[in-house]
N, C-alpha and C positions, 0 to 999 in steps of 0.2 A: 922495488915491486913486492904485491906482500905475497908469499905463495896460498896456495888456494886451501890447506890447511890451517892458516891464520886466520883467513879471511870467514870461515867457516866457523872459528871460535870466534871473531867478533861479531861473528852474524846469529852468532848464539843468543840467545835471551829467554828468560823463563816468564814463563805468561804467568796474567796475574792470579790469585785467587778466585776473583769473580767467575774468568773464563776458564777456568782447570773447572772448578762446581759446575755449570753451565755443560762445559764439555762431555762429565763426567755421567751426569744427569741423562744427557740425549742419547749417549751411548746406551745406560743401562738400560732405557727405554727400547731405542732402537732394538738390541738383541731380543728385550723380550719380544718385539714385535714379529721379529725374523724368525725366532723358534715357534712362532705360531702358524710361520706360512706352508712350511713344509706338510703340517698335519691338516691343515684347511685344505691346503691343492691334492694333497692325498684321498681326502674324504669326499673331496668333488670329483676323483679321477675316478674313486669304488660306486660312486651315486652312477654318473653316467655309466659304468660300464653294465651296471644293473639294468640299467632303463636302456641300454641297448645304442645309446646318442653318443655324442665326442662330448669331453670337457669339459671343451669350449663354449657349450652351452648349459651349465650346471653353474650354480651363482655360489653354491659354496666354493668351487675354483677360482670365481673373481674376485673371493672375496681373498682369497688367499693367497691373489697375484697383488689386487691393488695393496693387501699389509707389507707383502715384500718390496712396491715403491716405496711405501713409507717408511719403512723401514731403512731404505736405502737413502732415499732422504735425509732421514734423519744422522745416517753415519756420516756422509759430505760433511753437515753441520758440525760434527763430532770433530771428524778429520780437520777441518781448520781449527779448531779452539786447541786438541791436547794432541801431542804424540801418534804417530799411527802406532807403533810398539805398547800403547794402552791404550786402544778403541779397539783393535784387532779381538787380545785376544779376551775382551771384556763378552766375545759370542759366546764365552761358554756358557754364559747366564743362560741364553737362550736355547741349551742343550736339554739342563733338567726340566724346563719351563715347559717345551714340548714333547718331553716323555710321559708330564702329568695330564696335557690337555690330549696327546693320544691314547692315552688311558681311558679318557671319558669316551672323545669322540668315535677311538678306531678299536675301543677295546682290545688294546695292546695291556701285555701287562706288565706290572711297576710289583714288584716286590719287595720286600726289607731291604735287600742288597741295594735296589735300584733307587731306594729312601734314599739309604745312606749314601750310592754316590750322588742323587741330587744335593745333598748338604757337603759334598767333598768339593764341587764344582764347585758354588758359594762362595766356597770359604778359601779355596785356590784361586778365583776371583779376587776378591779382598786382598790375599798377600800378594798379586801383581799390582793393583793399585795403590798400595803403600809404598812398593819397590820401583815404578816405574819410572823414567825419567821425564823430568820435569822439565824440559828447555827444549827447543826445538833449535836442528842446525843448520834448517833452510827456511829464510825468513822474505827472501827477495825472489822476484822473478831473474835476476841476474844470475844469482846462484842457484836459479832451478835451473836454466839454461847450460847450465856448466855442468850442476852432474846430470843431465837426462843425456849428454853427447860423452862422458866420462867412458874410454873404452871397457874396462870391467864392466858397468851397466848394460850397456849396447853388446858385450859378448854373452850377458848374461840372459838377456832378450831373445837374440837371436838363438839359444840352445832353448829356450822356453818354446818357439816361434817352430821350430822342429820337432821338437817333442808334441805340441800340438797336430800338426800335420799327418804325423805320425800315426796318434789317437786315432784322429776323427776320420781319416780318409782309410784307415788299413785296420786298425784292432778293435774300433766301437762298433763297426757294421758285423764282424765277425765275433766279437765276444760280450761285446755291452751288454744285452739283456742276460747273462751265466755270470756277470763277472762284476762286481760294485765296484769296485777303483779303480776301474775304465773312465767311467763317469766322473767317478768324484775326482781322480787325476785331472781330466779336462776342465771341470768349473774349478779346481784349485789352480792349476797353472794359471786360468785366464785371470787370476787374481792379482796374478804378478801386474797385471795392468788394469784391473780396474779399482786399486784400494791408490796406487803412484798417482795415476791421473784424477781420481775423485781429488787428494790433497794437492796434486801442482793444479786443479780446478781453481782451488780456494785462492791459491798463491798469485795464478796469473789475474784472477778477478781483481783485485786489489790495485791493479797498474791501470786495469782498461781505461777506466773514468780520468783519469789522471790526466793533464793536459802539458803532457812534456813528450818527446822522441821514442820513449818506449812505450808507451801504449798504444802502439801500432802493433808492434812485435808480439806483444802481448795479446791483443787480442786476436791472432795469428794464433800461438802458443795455446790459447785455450778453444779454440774451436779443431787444430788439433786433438788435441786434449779429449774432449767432447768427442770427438769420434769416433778413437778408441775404447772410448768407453761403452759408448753407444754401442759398439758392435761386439764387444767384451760383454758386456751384460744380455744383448739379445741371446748370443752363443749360449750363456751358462743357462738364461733361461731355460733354451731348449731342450737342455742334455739334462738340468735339474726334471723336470717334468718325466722325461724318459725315465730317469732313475725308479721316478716315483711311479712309475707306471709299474716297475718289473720288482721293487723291493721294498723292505719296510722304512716307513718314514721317520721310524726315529734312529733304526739304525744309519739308514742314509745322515743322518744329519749328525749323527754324533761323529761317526766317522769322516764326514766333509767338514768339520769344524777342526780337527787334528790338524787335516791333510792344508786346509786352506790358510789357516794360521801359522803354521809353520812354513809356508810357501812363500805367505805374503809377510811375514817377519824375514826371511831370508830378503825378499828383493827389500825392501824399507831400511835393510841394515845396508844393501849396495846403495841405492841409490839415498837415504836421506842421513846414512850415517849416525841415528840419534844415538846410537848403545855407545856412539864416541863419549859419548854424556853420562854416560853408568857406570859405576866407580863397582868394585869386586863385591861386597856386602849387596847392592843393591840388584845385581845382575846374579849370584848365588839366590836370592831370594828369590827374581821373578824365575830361576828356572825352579826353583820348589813349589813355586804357584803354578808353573805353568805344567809341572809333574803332577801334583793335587788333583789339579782340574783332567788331567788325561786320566788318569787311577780312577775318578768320579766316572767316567764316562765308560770306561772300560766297567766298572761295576753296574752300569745302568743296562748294558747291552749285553754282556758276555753271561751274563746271567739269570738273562730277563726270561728267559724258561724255566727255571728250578720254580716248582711251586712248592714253598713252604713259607712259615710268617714265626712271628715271635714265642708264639703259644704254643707253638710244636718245637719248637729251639728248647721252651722252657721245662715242657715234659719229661719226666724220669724216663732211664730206662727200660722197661720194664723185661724178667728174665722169663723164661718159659721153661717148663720140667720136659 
């Protein structure tokens, strides 16, 4: 019998070129898409509260819920063609993207420093897609089914599952609107489940149509699946919108891009194992990329108050008698 180690390197395969570009492509999109929605649902949250209305009724809000469907859409798509360890943290795109579009819309401001981390982001972007891993190590609904009951997963879950509880019933009612990673802890935890089940989506899809013994199971497994997610994504909905109620949207979003990529790279390494596929050169690089892009973000935000520019960097001293 082979053990489930083996079975997991035969189940390895590296996708072709086609769908790595394809993959690659929806992602970049996707994030842009996603750094758009946070300043769009922000500018519809400031319109309404102007006019005195909820929202829910302001169109710039819809317009910045329906890019975050698509957006999500579009990562699904992502999620089955390349790695979730490179669609993840490919949001940082969508970090600088919507510091320059709250710039215009919320007149936020972006200074030299904030230039420069938007090209830090970029470019730490890029060194994780050169470094990432190329082969995926769950390829079947059989071996999705083995590690989603894998007891490390299911204890991992479960402390997820309490910490959530935690949040949302005792510390968000009490600190949420004084405290940003109240919030972004909640939509980042629930990531642990909705980036797993977006990709075993794609995995158990693939068996339904099929007309042998498992696609029963299968289609069991994905309306599972579906569930979680469903009520994974409503949840974050809500607490994102809150966030944005009570703080700035590009802070929110630079800091939920940290907190959620790093959460949902933690479970993706429990549950789908891919970094067993990253050799030391290429796993040193994506943490230098995945440092870039933090450095980027932390210069866009921790700064974004100093008002001075180039011209005044450039200026002499000048002494006084």
């Amino acid at each position: 019998m082979m053990t489930a180690a083996a079975a997991a390197g035969e189940g390895a395969h590296s996708p072709s070129p086609a769908a790595v570009s394809l993959g690659l492509s929806v992602a970049v999109v996707s994030s842009l898409v996603n750094g758009s929605t946070f300043v769009l649902q922000k500018k519809g949250i400031v319109r309404a509260k102007r006019r005195g209305t909820s929202y829910l009724t302001d169109i710039v809000w819809w317009s910045g819920t329906i890019a975050m469907a698509l957006g999500q859409i579009g990562n699904f798509l992502a999620y089955t063609a390349v790695p979730t360890v490179l669609v993840t943290p490919l949001g940082a795109l969508g970090v600088p993207f919507g510091s320059i579009l709250a710039s215009y819309l919320l007149k936020e401001k972006l200074n030299i420093l904030g230039k420069l981390g938007c090209l830090l982001s970029c470019a730490g972007s890029v060194v994780l897609i050169i470094h990432s891993p190329k082969s995926e190590s769950v390829t079947t609904q059989a071996e999705l089914e083995e590690k989603l009951t894998n007891p490390v997963f299911v204890g991992y879950l479960c402390i997820v599952l309490l910490m959530l509880l935690l949040l949302i019933f005792w510390i968000a009612p009490a600190h949420g609107p004084t405290n940003i990673m109240v919030y972004i802890s909640i939509c980042s935890l629930l990531g642990s489940f909705t980036v797993p089940s977006t990709k075993g989506i794609g995995l158990a899809a693939q068996d339904i149509f099929h007309n042998n013994p498992s696609s029963q199971r299968a289609l069991y497994l994905c309306l599972v699946l579906l569930a979680v997610l469903g009520c994974s994504i409503i949840i974050q909905f809500r607490y994102i919108n809150k966030a944005l109620e009570c703080f700035d949207s590009s802070v929110f979003g630079a800091i939920y891009y940290v907190v959620f990529t790093t959460l949902v790279l933690l479970a993706s390494a429990i549950l789908f194992r891919e970094w067993s596929n990253v050799g030391l050169v290429d796993f040193l690089g994506m943490a230098c990329g995945f440092t870039t892009v933090s450095i980027g973000i932390v210069l866009i935000q921790v700064f974004k108050e100093f008002n001075f520019n180039l011209g005044e960097m450039n200026k002499p001293n000048m002494k006084t008698d």
